[in-house]
MISE-179625 format. One record per residue (C-alpha): residue number from 1; y, z, x. Coordinates in Angstrom, 1 decimal. Example, Ala and Ser with C-alpha at 12.3 -4.5 7.8 and 13.67 -1.06 7.14 Angstrom:
<nodes>
<node><k>1</k><c2>-4.5</c2><c3>7.8</c3><c1>12.3</c1></node>
<node><k>2</k><c2>-1.1</c2><c3>7.1</c3><c1>13.7</c1></node>
</nodes>
This chain:
<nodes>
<node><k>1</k><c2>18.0</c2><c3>-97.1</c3><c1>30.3</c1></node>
<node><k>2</k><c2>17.9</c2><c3>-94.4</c3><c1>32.6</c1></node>
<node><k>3</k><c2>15.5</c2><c3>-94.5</c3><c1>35.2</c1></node>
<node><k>4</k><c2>13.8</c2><c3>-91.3</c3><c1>36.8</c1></node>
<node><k>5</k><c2>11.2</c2><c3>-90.5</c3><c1>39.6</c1></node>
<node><k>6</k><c2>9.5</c2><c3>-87.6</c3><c1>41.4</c1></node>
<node><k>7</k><c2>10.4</c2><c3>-87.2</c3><c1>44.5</c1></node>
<node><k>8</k><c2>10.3</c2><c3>-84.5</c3><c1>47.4</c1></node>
<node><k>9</k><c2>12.0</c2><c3>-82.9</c3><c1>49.9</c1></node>
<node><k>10</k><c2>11.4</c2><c3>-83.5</c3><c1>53.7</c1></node>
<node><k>11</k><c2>13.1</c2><c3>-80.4</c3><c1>54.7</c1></node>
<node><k>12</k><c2>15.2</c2><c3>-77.3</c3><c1>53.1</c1></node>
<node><k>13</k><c2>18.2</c2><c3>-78.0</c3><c1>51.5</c1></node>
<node><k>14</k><c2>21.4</c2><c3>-76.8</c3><c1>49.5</c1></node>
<node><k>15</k><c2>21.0</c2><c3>-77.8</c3><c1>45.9</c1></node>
<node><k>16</k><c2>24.8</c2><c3>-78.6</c3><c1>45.1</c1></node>
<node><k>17</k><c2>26.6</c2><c3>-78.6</c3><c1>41.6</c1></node>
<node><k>18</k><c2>28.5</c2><c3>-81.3</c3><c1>42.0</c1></node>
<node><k>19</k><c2>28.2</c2><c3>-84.3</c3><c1>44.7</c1></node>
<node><k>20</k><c2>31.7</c2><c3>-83.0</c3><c1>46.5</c1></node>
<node><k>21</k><c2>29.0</c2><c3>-80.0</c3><c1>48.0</c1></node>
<node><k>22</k><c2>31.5</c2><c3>-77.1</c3><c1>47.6</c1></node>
<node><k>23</k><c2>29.3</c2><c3>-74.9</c3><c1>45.5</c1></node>
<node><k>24</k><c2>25.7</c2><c3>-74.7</c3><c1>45.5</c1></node>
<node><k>25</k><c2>23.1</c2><c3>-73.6</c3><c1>43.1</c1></node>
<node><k>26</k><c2>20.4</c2><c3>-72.3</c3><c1>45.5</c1></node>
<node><k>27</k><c2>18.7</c2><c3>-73.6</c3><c1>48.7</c1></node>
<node><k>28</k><c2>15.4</c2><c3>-75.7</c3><c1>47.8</c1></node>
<node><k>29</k><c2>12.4</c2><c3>-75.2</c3><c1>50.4</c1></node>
<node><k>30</k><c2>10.5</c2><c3>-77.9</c3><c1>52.0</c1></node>
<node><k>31</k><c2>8.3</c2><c3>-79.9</c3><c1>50.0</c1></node>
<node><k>32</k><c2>9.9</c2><c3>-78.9</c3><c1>46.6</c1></node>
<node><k>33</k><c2>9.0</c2><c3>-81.7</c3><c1>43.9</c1></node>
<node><k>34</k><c2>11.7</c2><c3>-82.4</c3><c1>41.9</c1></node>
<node><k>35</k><c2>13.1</c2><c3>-85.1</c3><c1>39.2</c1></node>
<node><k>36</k><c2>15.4</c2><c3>-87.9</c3><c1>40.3</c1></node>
<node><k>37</k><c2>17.7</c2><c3>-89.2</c3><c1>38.3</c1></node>
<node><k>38</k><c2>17.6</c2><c3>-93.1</c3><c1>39.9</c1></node>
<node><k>39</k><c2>21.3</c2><c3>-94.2</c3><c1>39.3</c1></node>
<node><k>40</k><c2>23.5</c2><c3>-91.1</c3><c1>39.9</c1></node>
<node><k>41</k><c2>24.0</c2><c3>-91.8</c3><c1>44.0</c1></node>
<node><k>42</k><c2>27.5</c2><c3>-90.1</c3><c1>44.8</c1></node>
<node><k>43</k><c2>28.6</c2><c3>-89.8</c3><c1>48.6</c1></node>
<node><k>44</k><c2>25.1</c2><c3>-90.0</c3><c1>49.8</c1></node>
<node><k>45</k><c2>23.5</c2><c3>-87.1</c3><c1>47.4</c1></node>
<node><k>46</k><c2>21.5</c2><c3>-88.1</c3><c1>44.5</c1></node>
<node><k>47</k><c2>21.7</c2><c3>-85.9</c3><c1>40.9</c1></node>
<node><k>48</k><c2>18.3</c2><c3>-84.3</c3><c1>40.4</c1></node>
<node><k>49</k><c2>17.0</c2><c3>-82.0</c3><c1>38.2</c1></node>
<node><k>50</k><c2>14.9</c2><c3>-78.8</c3><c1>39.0</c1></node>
<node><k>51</k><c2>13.3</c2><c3>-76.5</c3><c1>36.6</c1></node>
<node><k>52</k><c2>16.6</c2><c3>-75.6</c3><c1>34.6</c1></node>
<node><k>53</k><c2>19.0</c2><c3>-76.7</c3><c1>37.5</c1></node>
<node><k>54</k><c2>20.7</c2><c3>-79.9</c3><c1>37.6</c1></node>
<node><k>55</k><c2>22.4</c2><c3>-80.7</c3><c1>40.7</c1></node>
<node><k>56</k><c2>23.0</c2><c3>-82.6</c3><c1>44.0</c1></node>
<node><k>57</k><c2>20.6</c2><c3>-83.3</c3><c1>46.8</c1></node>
<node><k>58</k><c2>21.3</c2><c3>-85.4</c3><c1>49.7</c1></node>
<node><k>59</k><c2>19.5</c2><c3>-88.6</c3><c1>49.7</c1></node>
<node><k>60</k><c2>18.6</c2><c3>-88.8</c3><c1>53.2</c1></node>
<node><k>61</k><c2>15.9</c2><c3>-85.9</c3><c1>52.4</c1></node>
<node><k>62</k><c2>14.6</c2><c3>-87.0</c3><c1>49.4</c1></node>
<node><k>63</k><c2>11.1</c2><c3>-88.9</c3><c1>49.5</c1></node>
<node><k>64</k><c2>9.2</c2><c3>-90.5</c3><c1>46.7</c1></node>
<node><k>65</k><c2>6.8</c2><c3>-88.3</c3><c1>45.8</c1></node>
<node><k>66</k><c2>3.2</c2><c3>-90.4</c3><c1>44.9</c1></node>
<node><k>67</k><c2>-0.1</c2><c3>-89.6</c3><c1>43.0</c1></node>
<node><k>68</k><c2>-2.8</c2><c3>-91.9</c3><c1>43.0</c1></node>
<node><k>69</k><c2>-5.5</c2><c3>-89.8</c3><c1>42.6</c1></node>
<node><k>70</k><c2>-6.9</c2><c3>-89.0</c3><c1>39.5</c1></node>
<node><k>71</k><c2>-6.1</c2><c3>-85.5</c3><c1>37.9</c1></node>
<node><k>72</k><c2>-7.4</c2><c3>-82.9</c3><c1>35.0</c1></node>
<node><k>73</k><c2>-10.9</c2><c3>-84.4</c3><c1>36.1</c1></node>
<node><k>74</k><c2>-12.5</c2><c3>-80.8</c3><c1>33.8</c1></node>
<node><k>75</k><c2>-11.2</c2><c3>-80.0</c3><c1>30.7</c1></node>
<node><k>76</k><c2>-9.7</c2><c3>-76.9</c3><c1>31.3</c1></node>
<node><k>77</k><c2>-7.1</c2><c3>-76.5</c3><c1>28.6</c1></node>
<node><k>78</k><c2>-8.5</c2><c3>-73.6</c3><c1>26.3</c1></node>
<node><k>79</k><c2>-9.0</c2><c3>-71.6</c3><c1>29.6</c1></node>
<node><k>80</k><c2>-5.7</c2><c3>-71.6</c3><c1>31.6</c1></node>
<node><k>81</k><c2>-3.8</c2><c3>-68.8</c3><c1>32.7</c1></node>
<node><k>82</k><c2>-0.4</c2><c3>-68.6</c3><c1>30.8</c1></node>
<node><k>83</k><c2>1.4</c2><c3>-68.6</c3><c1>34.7</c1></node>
<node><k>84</k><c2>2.5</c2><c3>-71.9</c3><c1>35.3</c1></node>
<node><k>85</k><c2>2.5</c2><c3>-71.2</c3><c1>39.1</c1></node>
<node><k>86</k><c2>-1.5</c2><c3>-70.0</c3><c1>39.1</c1></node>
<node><k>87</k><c2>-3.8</c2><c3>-72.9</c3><c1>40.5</c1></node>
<node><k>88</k><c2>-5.9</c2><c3>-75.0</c3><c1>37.3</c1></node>
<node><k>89</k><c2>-9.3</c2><c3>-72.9</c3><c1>39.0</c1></node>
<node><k>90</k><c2>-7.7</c2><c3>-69.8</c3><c1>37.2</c1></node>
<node><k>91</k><c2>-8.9</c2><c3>-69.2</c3><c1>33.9</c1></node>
<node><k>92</k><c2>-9.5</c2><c3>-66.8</c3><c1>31.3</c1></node>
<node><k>93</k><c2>-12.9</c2><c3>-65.8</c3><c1>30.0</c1></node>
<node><k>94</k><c2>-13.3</c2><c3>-62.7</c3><c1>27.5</c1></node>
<node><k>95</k><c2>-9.7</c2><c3>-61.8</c3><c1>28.0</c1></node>
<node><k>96</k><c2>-10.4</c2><c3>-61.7</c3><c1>32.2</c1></node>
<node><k>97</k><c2>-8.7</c2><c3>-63.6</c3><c1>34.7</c1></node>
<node><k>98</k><c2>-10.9</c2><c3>-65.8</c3><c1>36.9</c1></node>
<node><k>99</k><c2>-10.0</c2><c3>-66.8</c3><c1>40.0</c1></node>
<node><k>100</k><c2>-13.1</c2><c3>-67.9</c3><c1>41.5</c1></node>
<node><k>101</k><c2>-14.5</c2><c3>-70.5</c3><c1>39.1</c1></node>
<node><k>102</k><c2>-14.6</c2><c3>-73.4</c3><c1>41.5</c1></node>
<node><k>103</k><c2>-18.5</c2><c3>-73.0</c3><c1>41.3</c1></node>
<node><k>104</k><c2>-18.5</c2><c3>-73.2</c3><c1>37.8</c1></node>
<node><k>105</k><c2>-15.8</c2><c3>-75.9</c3><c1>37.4</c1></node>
<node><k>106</k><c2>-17.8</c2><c3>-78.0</c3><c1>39.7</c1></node>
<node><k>107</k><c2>-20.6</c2><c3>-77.5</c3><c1>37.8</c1></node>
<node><k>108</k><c2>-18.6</c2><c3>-78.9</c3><c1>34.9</c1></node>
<node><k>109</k><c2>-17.4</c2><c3>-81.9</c3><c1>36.8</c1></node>
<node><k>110</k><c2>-20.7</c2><c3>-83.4</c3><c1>37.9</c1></node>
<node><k>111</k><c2>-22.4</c2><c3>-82.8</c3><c1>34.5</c1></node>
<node><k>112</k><c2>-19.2</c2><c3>-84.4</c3><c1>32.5</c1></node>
<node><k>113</k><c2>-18.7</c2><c3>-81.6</c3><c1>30.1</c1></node>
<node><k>114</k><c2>-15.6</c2><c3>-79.2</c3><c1>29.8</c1></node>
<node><k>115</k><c2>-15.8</c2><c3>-75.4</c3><c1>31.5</c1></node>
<node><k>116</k><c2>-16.3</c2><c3>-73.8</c3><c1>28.2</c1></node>
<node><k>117</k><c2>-19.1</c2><c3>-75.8</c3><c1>27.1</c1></node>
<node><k>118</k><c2>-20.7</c2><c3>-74.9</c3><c1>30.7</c1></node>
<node><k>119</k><c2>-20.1</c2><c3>-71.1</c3><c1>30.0</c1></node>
<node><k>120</k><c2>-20.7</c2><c3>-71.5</c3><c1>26.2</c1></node>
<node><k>121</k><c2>-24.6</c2><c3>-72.9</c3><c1>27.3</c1></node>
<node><k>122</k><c2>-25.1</c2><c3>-70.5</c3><c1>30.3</c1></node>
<node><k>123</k><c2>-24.5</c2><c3>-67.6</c3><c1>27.9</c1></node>
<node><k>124</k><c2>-26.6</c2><c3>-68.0</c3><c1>25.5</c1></node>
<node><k>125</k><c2>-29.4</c2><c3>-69.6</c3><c1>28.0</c1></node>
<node><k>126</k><c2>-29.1</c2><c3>-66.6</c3><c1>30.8</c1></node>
<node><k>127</k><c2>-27.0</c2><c3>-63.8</c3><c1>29.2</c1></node>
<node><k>128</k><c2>-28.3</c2><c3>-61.9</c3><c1>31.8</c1></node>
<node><k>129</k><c2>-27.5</c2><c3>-64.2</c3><c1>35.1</c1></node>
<node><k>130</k><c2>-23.7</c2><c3>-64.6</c3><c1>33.4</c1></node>
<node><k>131</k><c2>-23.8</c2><c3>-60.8</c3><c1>33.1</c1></node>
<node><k>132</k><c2>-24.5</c2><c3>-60.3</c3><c1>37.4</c1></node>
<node><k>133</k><c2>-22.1</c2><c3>-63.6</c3><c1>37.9</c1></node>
<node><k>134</k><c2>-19.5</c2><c3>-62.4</c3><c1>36.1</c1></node>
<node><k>135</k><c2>-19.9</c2><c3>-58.7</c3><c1>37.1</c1></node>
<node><k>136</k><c2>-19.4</c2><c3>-59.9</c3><c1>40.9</c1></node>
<node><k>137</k><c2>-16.2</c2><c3>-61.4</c3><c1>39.7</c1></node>
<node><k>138</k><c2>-17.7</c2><c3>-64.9</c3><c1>39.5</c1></node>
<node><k>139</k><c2>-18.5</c2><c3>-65.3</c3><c1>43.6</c1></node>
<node><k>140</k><c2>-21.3</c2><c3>-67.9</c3><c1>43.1</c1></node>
<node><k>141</k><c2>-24.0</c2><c3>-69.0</c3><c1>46.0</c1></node>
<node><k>142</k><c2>-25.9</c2><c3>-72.1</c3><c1>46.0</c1></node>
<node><k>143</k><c2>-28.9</c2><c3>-70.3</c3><c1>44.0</c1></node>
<node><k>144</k><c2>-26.7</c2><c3>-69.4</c3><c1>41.2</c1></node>
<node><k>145</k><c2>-25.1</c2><c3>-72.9</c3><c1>41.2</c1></node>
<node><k>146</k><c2>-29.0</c2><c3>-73.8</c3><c1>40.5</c1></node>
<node><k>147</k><c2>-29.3</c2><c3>-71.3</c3><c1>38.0</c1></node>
<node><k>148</k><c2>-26.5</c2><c3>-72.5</c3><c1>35.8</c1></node>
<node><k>149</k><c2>-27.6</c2><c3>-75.9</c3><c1>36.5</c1></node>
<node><k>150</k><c2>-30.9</c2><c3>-75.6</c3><c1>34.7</c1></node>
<node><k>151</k><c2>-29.2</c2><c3>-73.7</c3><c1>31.8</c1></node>
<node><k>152</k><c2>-27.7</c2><c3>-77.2</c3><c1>31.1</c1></node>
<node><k>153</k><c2>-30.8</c2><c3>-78.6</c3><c1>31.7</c1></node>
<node><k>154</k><c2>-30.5</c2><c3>-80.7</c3><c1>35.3</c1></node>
<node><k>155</k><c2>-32.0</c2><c3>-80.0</c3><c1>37.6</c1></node>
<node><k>156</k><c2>-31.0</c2><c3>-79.9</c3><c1>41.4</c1></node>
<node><k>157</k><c2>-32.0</c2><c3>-78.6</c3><c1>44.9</c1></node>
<node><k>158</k><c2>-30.5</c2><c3>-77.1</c3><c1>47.8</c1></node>
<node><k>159</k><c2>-29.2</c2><c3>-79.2</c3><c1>50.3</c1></node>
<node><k>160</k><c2>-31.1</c2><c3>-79.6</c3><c1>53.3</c1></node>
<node><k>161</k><c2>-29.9</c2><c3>-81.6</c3><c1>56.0</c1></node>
<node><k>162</k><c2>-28.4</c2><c3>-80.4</c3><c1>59.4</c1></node>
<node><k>163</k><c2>-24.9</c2><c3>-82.2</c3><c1>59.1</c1></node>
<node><k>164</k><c2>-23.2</c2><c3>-84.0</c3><c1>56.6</c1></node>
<node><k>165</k><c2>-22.6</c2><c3>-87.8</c3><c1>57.5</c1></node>
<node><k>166</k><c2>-21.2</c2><c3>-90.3</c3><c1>55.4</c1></node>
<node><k>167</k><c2>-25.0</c2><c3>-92.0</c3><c1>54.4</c1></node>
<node><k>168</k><c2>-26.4</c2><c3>-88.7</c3><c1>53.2</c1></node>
<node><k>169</k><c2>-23.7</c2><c3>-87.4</c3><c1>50.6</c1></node>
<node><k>170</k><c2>-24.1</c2><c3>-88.2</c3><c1>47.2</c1></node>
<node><k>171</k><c2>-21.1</c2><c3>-88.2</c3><c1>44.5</c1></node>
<node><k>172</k><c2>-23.5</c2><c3>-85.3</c3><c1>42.3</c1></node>
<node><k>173</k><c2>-23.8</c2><c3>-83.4</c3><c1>45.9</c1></node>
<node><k>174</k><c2>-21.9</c2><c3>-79.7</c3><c1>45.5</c1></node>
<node><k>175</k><c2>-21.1</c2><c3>-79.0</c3><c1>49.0</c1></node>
<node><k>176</k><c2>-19.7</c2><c3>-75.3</c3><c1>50.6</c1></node>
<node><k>177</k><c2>-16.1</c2><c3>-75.6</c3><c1>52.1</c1></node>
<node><k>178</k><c2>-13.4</c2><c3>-73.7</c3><c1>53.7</c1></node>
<node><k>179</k><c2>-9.6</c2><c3>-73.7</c3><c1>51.8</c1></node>
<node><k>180</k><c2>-6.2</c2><c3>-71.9</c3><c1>52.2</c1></node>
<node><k>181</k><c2>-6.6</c2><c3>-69.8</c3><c1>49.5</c1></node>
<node><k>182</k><c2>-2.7</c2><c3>-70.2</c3><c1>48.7</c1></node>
<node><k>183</k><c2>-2.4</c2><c3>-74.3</c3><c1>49.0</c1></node>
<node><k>184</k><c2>-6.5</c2><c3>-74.9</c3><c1>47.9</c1></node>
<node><k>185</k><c2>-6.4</c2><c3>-77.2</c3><c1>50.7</c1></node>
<node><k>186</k><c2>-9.3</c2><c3>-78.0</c3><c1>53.3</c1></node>
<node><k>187</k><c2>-8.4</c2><c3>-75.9</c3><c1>56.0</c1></node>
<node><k>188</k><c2>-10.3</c2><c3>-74.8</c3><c1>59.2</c1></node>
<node><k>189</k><c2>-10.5</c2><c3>-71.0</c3><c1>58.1</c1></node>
<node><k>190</k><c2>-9.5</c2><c3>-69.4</c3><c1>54.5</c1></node>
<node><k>191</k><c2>-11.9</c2><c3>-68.5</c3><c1>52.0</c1></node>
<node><k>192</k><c2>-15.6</c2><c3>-70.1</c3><c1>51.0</c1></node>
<node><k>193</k><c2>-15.3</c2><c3>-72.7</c3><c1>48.0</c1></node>
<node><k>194</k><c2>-17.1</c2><c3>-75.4</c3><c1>46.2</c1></node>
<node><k>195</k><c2>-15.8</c2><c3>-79.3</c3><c1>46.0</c1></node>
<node><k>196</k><c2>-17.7</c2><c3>-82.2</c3><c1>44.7</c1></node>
<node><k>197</k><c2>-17.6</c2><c3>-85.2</c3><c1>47.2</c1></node>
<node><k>198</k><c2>-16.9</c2><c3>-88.2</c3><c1>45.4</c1></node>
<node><k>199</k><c2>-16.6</c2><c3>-91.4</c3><c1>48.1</c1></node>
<node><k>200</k><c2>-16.8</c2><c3>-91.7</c3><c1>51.7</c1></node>
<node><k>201</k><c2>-15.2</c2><c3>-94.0</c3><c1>53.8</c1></node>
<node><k>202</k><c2>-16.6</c2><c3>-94.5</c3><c1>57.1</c1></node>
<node><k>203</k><c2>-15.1</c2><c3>-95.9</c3><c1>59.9</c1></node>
<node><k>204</k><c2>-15.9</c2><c3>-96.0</c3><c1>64.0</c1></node>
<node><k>205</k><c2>-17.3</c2><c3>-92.7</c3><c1>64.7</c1></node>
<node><k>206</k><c2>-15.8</c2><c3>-89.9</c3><c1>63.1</c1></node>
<node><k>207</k><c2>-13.0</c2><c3>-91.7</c3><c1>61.9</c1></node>
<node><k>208</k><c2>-12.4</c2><c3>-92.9</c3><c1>58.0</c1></node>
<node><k>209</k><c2>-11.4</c2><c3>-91.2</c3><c1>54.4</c1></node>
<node><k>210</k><c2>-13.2</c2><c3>-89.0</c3><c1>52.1</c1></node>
<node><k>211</k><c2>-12.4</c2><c3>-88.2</c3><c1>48.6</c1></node>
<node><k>212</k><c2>-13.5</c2><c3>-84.9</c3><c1>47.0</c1></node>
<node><k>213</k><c2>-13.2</c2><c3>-83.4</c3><c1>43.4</c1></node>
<node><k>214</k><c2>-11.1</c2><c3>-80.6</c3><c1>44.1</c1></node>
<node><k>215</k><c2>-11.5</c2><c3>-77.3</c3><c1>41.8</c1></node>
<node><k>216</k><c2>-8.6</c2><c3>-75.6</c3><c1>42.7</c1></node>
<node><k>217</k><c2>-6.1</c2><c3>-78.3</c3><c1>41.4</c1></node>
<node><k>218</k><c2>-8.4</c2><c3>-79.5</c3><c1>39.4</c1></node>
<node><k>219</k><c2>-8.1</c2><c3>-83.3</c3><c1>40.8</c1></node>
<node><k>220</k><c2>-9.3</c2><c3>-86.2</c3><c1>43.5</c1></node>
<node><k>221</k><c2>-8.4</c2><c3>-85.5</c3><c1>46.9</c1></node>
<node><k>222</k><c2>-8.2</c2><c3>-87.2</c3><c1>50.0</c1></node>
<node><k>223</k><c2>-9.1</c2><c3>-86.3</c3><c1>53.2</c1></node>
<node><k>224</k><c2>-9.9</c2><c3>-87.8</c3><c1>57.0</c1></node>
<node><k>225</k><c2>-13.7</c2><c3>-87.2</c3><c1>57.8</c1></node>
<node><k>226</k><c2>-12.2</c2><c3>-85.1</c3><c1>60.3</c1></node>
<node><k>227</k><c2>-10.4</c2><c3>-82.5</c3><c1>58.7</c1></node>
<node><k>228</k><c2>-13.1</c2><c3>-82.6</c3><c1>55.7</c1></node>
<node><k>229</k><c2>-16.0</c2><c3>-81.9</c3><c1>58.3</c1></node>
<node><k>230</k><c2>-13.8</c2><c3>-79.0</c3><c1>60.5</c1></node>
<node><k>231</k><c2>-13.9</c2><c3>-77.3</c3><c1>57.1</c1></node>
<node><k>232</k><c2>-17.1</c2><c3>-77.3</c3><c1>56.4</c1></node>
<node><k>233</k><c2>-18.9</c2><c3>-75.9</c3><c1>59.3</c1></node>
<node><k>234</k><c2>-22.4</c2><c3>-74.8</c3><c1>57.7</c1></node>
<node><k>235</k><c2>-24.2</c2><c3>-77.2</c3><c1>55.4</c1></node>
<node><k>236</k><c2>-24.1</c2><c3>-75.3</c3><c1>51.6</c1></node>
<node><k>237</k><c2>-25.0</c2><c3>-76.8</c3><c1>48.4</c1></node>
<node><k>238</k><c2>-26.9</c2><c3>-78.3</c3><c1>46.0</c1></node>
<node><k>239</k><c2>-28.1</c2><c3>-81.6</c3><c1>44.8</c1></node>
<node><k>240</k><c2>-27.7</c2><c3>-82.3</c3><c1>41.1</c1></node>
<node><k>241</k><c2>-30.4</c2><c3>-85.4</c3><c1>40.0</c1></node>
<node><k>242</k><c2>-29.5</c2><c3>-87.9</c3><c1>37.6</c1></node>
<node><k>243</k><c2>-29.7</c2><c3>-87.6</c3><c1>34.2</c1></node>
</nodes>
């Protein structure tokens, strides 16, 4: 049986047609995911397989590639764009393309429920709030996080204290961050975006883990405290209660 793994590469590299490297099919860029095939090792290049190329990479710069998060946290299947290369935030609503739905998505996370059951509710609930949201191309602040929020009957609050710690986030906390808007990864400048933190790991001061539901890939993510408090500056959110 054959046997075949993700794996990555650690730098760019020629993509050959056969293992003898005389012709290539293209150069693949760092960090490329591709498909191993386990067995085929010939003069130090593995046979991979890469969208609809099938070729020869050396092995030497081929890593495993590992996920051990959990993904498609929000159902998000009857909304995605057609564009396999668009992050899972982008959606379609009423024939528009969405790019800023993280709020909503969110949203749709905490409360268990898929996107289209949280815009289904909040249109017929608040026609008239979806109406501003959507008119402002779905940019949503903590108040309108609250206002969608009680459409689905929870209620929440803002979030009011002066720095996040590891003690005072809770896994129904929506929290304002800042993300490359081309990776949708923490970053220390980008754009303004919602995540959902879902465990803390503390550890000495200002050390340990945090994981966060991501919108933008629509997954788990792990981050150090570090890099998840350099993105997120100014305290935003809200606080969803049980129930």
């Amino acid at each position: 049986m054959i046997s075949i793994t993700k794996k990555y590469l650690t730098w760019q590299r020629p993509l050959w047609k056969k293992s003898n490297k005389v012709e290539k099919h293209l150069d693949l860029p760092l960090n490329t995911v591709v498909t191993a095939i386990d067995e085929n090792i010939e003069n130090g290049l593995q046979l991979i397989e890469y969208g609809k190329y099938r070729g020869w990479v050396e092995l030497d710069y081929l890593e495993p590639y590992v996920e051990q998060l959990e993904k498609d946290c929000v159902d998000l299947s009857d909304l995605q764009t057609p564009s396999d290369t668009d992050a899972q935030q982008y959606v379609i609503v009423d024939g528009k393309r969405i790019v800023n739905a993280c709020g909503m998505i969110s949203i749709a996370y905490v409360a268990g429920i898929s996107l289209s059951d949280v815009i289904q509710i909040w249109k017929s609930e608040n026609a008239g709030h979806y109406r501003i949201v959507d008119r402002g191309n779905w940019l949503t602040s903590a108040e309108d996080l609250m206002t969608i929020l009680s459409t689905l009957g929870r209620k929440s609050d803002r979030l009011r204290m002066k720095r996040y710690t590891p003690s005072n986030l809770g896994q129904r906390d929506i929290v304002a961050v800042t993300m490359n808007s081309n990776t949708g990864r923490l970053h220390t400048s980008g754009v303004r975006h919602w995540v959902v933190p879902v465990s803390v790991f503390p550890d000495r001061l200002g050390y340990g883990t945090i994981d966060i539901y991501n919108p933008f890939p629509n997954r788990i993510e792990r981050y150090s405290w570090r890099e998840f408090m350099q993105s997120a500056v100014l305290v935003s959110g809200v606080r969803v209660e049980n129930g």
